[in-house]
N, C-alpha and C positions, 0 to 999 in steps of 0.2 A: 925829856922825861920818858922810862921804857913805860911801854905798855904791859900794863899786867896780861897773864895769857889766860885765854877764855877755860871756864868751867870745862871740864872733858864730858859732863853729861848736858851740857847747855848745848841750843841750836847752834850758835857762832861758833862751837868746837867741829860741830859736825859740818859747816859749808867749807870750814878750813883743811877738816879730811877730806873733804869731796874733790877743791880743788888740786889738792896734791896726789891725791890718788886717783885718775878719770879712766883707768883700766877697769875697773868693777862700776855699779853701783853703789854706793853709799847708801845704806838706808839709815835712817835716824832709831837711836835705841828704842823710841817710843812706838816705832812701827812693830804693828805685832801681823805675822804674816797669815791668812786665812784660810782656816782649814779646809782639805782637801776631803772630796768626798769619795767612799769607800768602791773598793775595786768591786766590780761588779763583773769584771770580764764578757767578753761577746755575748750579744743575743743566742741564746739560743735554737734551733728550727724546731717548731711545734713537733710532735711525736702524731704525724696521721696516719701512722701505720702503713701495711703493704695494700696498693691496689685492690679491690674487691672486682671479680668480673660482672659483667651486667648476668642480670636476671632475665636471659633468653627462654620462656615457656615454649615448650613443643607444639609446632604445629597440629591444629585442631582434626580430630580422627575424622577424615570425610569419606572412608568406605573405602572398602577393596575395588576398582574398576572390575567391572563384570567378565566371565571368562567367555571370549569369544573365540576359543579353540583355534588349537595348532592344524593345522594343513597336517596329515599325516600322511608320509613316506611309503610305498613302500617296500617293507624288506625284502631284497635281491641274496635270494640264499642260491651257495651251492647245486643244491639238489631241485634246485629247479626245472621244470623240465624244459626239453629243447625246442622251440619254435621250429614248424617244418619250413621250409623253405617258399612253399606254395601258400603259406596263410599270409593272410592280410596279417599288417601289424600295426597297435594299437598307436593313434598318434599323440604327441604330445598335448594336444589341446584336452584329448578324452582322456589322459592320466589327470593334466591338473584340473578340470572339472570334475573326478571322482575325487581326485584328493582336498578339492573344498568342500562337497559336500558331505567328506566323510569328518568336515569339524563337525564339533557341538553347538557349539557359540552360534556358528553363523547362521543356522536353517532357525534359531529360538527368535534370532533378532529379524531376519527377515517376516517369518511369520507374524510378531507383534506390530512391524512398520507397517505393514498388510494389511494386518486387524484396525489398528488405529487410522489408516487413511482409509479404508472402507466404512468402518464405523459413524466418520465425518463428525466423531464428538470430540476430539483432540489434533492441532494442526502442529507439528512442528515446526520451530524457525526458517529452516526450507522449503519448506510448504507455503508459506508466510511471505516469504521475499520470491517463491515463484507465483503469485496469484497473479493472475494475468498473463502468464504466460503458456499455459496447457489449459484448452477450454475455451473461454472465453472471458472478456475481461480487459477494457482498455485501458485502466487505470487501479490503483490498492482502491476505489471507493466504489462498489458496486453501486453507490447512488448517485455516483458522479457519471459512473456510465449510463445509466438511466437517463440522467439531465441531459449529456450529451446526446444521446441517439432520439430522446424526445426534442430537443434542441435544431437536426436535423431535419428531423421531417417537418418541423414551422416552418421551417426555410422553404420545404420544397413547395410549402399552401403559399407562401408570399410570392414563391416564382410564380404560381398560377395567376394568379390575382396582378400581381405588381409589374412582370416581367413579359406578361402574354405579347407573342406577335400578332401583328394585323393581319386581315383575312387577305388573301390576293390571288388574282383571276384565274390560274392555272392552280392551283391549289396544291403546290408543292411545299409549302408551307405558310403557315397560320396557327389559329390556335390550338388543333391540333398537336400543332408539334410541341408547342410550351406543354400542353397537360400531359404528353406522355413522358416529358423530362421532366416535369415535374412531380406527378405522382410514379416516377419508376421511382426516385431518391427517397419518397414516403415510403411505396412498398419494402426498400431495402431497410427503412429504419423498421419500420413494423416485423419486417422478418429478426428481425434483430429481437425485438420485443417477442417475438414467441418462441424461438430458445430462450430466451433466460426466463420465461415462466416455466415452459417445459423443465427447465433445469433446477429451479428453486421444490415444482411440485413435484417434480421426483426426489431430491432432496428431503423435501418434508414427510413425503411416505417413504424413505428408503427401506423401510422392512417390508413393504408390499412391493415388490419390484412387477410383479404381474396383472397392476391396475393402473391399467393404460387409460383404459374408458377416464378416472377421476383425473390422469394427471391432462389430459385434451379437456376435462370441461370446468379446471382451474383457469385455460389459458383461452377459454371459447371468444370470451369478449373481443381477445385480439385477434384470433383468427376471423371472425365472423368484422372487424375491422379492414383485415387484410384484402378479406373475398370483394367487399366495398371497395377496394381501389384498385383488386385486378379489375373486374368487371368494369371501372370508371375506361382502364386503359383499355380492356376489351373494344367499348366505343369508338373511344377513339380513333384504333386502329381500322377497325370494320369501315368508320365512312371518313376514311381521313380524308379525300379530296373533297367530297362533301361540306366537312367541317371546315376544313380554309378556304375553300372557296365562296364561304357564309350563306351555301343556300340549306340555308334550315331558318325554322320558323323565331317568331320572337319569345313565344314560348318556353323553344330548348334553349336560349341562355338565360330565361330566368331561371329554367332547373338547374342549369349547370350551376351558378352564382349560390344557391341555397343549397344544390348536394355539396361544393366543397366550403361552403360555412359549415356543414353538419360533417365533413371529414374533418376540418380543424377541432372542431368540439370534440367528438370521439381520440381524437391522439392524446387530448387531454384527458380524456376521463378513462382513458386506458393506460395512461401516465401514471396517473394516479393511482388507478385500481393495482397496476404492478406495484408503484412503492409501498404501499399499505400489505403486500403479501410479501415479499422481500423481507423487512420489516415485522412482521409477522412471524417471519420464519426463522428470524433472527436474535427475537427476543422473546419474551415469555408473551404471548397471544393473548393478547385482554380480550374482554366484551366489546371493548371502542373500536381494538382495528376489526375486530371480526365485524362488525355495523358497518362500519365505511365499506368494508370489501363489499360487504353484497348490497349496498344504496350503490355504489361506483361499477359494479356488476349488473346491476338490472339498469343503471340511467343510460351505459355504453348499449345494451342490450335495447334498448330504446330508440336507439338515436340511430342502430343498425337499420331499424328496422321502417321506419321514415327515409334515411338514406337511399335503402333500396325501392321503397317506392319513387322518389323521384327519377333514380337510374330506370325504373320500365318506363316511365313517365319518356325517359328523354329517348328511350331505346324506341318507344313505338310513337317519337315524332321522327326521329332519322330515318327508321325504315317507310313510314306513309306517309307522313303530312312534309316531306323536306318541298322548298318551292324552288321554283328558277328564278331565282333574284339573282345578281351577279353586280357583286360590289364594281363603282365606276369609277 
C-alpha cells in the first residue's frame, strides 16, 4: 500500500524538506523571524568643545624695589684737558669710591642701616644671626649667658671650699694657693657681670650718652662685689707663705669660712639683681621688677659691706696676731 505524501503545510512536510535539502536551514512556515531593531549607527563623541586655558591671575603688585642708584661714570670728553706729566694721578680705587658715592641710593640706605642700629629699636635679620658675635654674648640668650658665667663663679666658691690644699712647712703651697685660683675665676665671672650691666645701662639711657656717673651706679653692686674678691686675693697674695704654712691664728679661718659664705651669697644676689635689669630693659618695666631691683640692690649692698668687715678682721690678724705654730 503507497503512502499518502504529507500535507506541504504539515511538520512531516517540512522534516522531509530539511532532509533533502541540508545546504540551508529549513525553517518551518510557522517560524516568524524577530524583528530587528532600528539602526542607530555609532556612538557618537560628546560635543566638549575646544580646550579653555586655565585661569592664570597676575602676580600680586609687591612694589617697585627701591632705587639704589647707578655707579656714575665718568664722561672722558675730547676737550679735556691734558694731565702734566709731573702730577700725581688719580688712582683707580679713588675714581670708584667717588663713583659710589656719587649714587643716590646708596648714601640713603646706608644712612637709614645707621640710624636703625644706633637707634637699637629695630634689629635686622643680620643683626639677629650676628648677636654674639660683635660685643659680647656667648650664646642667642643673654639669660643664658648670665646662668652660665653666674654658673662659673659657683664653681670657683666650691673650689675654695671643696678643693682647698693642705697647709705645708715651706709654705709653697697651701691654701693660699686654692683661694687665689679660686677667686681669680670669680673675679673673671664678676668682670664679666660688669660689662654687661655697663652695657644694658647704657643701652637703657642711650639718649644720655654723657651720664656716666648713672650708668657705674646701675652696675655698683657688682663692682663693690668685685672690690670684695680683689681685695680677698690681695690677702692672699701679701702673706702667702704665711697662709700655707698655717701660722695665723684660729680666728683668720673662721673669717675666711664666713667671708666666702658672704662671696657665694652676693654672686647670687647680684645674679639676680642683673637678670631683673636685663629684663627690665627688655620689656615694658613694671613696679615688680623695679621693687626686686632695688631689695636685690640694697641686700648685695649689705652683704658688701659685712664682707668687708671680716676682710679687715682677717687683714689685721695676718699683719699682728699671725703665731709660730708650724703644722707637724
Amino acid at each position: 500500500m503507497r503512502r499518502r505524501p504529507p500535507d506541504p503545510g504539515s511538520r512531516q512536510a517540512w522534516l522531509q524538506a530539511r532532509r533533502a535539502d541540508t545546504s540551508r536551514l529549513a525553517r518551518p512556515p510557522w517560524y516568524t523571524r524577530p524583528a530587528r531593531p532600528p539602526n542607530r549607527g555609532p556612538p557618537s563623541p560628546p560635543n566638549r568643545g575646544p580646550p579653555s586655558p586655565p585661569n592664570r591671575s597676575p602676580p600680586p603688585n609687591r612694589g617697585t624695589p627701591p632705587n639704589r642708584g647707578t655707579p656714575s661714570t665718568p664722561s672722558v670728553s675730547s676737550s679735556a684737558p691734558s694731565v702734566p706729566s709731573g702730577a700725581p694721578r688719580t688712582g683707580s680705587v679713588s675714581r670708584l669710591g667717588s663713583a659710589v658715592r656719587s649714587g643716590a641710593g646708596t648714601s640713603s640706605g646706608t644712612s637709614t642701616t645707621k640710624s636703625s642700629v644706633d637707634d637699637g629699636s629695630t634689629k635686622t635679620p643680620a643683626e639677629v644671626k650676628a648677636y654674639g658675635q660683635h660685643g659680647f654674648g656667648l650664646s642667642y640668650n643673654i639669660h643664658m649667658d648670665l646662668l652660665i658665667v653666674m654658673s662659673l663663679a659657683c664653681i670657683g666658691v666650691f673650689i675654695k671650699f671643696g678643693l682647698q690644699e693642705p697647709p705645708t712647712r715651706l709654705g709653697n703651697a697651701g691654701p693660699a694657693s686654692s683661694t687665689i685660683w679660686a677667686y681669680g675665676l670669680i673675679a673673671i665671672c664678676i668682670s664679666i657681670m660688669v660689662f654687661m650691666g655697663i652695657y644694658h645701662a647704657h643701652k637703657m639711657d642711650s639718649n644720655d650718652k654723657t651720664n656716666i656717673g648713672k650708668i657705674l651706679l646701675n652696675t655698683f653692686p657688682i663692682i663693690a662685689t668685685l672690690f670684695i674678691v680683689i681685695y680677698t686675693m690681695y690677702l692672699n697674695f701679701s702673706f702667702f707663705t704665711r697662709i700655707n704654712s698655717n701660722k695665723v691664728t684660729k680666728e683668720y679661718n673662721n673669717y675666711v669660712n664666713w667671708s666666702s659664705s658672704f662671696v657665694l651669697l652676693q654672686i647670687l644676689f647680684i645674679s639676680g639683681y642683673l637678670f631683673y635689669f636685663i629684663s627690665a630693659n627688655h620689656s615694658s618695666a613694671d613696679t615688680t621688677y623695679k621693687k626686686r631691683i632695688e631689695l636685690l640692690k640694697s641686700t648685695s649692698y649689705i652683704l658688701c659691706f659685712i664682707n668687708a668687715i671680716f676682710l679687715l678682721m682677717m687683714h689685721i690678724n695676718l699683719a699682728f696676731f699671725s703665731t709660730d705654730e708650724i703644722i707637724s
